[in-house]
RODO-2510 file (C-alpha; in nm, 4 decimals, decimal comma):
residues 128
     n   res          X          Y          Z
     1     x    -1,2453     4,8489     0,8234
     2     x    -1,3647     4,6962     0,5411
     3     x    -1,0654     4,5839     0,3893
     4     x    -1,0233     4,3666     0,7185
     5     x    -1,3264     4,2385     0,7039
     6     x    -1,2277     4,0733     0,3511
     7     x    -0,9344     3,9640     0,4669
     8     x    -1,0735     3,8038     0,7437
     9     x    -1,3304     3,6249     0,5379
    10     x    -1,0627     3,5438     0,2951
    11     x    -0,8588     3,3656     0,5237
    12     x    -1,1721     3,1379     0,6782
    13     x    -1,2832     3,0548     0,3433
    14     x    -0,9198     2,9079     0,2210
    15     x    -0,8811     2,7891     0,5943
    16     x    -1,1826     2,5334     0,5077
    17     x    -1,0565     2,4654     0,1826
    18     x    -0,7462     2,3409     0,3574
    19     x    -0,9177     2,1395     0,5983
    20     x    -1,1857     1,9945     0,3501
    21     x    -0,8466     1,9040     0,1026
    22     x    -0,7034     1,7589     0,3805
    23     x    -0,9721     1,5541     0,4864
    24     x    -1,0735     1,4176     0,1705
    25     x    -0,7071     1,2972     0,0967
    26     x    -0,6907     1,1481     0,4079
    27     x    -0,9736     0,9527     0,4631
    28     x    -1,0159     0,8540     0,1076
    29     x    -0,9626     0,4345     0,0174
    30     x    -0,7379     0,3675    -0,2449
    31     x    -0,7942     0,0213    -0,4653
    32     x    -0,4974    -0,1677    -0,5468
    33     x    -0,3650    -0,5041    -0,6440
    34     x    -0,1938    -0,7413    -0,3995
    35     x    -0,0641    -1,0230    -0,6177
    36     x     0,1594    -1,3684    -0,5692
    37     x     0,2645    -1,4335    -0,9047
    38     x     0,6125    -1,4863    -1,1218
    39     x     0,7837    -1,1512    -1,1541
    40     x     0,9527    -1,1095    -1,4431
    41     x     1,1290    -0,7854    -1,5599
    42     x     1,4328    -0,5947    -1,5003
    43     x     1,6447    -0,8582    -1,5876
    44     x     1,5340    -1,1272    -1,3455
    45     x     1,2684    -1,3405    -1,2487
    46     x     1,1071    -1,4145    -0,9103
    47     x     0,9477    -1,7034    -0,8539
    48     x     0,5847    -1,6781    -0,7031
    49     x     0,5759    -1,8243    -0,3838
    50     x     0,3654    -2,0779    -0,2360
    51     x     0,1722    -1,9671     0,0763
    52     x     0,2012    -1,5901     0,2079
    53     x    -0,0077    -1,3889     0,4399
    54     x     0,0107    -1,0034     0,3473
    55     x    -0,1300    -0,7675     0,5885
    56     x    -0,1462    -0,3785     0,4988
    57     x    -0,1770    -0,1372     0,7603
    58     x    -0,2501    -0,3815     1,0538
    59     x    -0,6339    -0,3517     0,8763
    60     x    -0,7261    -0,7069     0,7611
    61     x    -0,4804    -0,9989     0,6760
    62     x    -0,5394    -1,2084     0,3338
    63     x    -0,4021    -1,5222     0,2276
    64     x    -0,1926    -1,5594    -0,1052
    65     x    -0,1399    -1,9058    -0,2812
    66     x     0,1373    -1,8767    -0,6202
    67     x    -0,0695    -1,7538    -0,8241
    68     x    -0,3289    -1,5583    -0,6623
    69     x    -0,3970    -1,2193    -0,7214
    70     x    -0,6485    -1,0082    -0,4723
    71     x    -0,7543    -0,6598    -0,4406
    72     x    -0,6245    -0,4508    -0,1254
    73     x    -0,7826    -0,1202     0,0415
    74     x    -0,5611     0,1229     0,1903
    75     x    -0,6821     0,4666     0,3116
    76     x    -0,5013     0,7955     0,2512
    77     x    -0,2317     0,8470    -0,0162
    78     x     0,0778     0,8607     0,2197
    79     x     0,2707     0,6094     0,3582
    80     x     0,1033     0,2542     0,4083
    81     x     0,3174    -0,0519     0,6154
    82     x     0,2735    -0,4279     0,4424
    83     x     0,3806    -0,6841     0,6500
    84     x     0,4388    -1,0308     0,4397
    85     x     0,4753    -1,3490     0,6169
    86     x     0,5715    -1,6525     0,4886
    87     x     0,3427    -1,9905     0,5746
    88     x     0,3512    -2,3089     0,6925
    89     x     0,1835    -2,6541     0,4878
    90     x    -0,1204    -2,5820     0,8293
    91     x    -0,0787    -2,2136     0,7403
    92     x     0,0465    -2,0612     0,9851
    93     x     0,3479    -1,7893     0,9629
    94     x     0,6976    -1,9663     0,9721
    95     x     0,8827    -1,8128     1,2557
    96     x     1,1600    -1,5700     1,0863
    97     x     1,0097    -1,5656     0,7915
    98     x     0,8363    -1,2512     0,7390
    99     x     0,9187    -0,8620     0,6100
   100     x     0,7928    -0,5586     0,7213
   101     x     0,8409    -0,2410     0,4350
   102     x     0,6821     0,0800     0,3810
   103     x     0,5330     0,1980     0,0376
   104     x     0,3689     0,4930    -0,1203
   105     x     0,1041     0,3922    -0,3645
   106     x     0,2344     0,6402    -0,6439
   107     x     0,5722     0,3878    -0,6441
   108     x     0,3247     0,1391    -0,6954
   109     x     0,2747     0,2871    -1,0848
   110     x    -0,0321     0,4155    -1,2669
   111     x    -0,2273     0,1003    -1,1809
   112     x    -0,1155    -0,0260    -0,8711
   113     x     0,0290    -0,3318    -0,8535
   114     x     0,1790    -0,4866    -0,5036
   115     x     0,3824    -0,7834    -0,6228
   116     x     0,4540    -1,0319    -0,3404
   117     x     0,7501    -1,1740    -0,4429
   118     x     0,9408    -0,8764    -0,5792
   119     x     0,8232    -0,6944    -0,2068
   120     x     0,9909    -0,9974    -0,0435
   121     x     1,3046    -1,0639    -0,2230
   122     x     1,4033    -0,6539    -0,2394
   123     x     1,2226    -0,5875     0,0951
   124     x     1,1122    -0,3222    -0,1355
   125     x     0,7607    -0,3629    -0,3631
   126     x     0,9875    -0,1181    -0,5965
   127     x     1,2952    -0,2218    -0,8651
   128     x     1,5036    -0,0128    -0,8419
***
C-alpha cells in the first residue's frame, strides 16, 4: 500500500511539472527584430524596400520604411505566421502584393533577426 501511495504522488508531482513547463513555454513573449534593410549575404543582395506593413500573428501591425528596424513580440516558441504587405505612396497595402510564411524563432538565429526583404523575396525569413 505504500508503495502506491508513492507512486501516486510521484506521478501528480511530475504531472504539474508538465503542466507548469508547458505553460511557461507557451505563454512566454519572445523579443525579436523585425527589420527593412539591405540584405546582403549568401551571395546576393536584397534591396530594402520602401514601404511594408508586417503583421505577426494577426497581434498588432507595424509600418516599415527602407531602413527601419523595430522590435516584434511573439508569444510561445512554436510556430508564429508573418504576413508582409507591400504599400502604397497613401500607405495602404497594394492589392497582390503581400506574403504570408510561417517561422520558428530558433531559424531566426541566436539573436533573432526577421529581415523583410529576404522574408519577401524567398517567401522564407530563412537562406537556405
Amino acid at each position: 500500500m505504500k508503495m502506491k501511495k508513492i507512486l501516486v504522488n510521484f506521478s501528480i508531482v511530475l504531472i504539474f511539472a508538465a503542466l507548469g513547463w508547458y505553460c511557461y513555454d507557451h505563454g512566454k513573449a519572445y523579443d525579436f527584430l523585425v527589420e527593412n534593410t539591405t540584405y546582403t549575404g549568401d551571395g546576393q543582395v536584397i534591396e530594402s524596400m520602401e514601404a511594408v506593413q508586417v503583421s505577426i500573428d494577426s497581434i498588432d501591425k507595424k509600418i516599415l520604411y527602407a531602413d527601419d528596424r523595430d522590435q516584434a513580440v511573439a508569444i510561445g516558441s512554436g510556430t508564429h505566421k508573418a504576413r508582409l504587405d507591400v504599400l502604397d505612396m497613401d500607405d495602404k497595402p497594394i492589392e497582390g502584393q503581400s506574403r504570408i510564411f510561417t517561422f520558428n524563432l530558433s531559424q531566426l538565429g541566436k539573436k533573432p533577426v526577421l529581415n523583410i526583404p529576404l522574408a519577401y523575396k524567398n517567401g522564407d525569413p530563412v537562406t537556405k
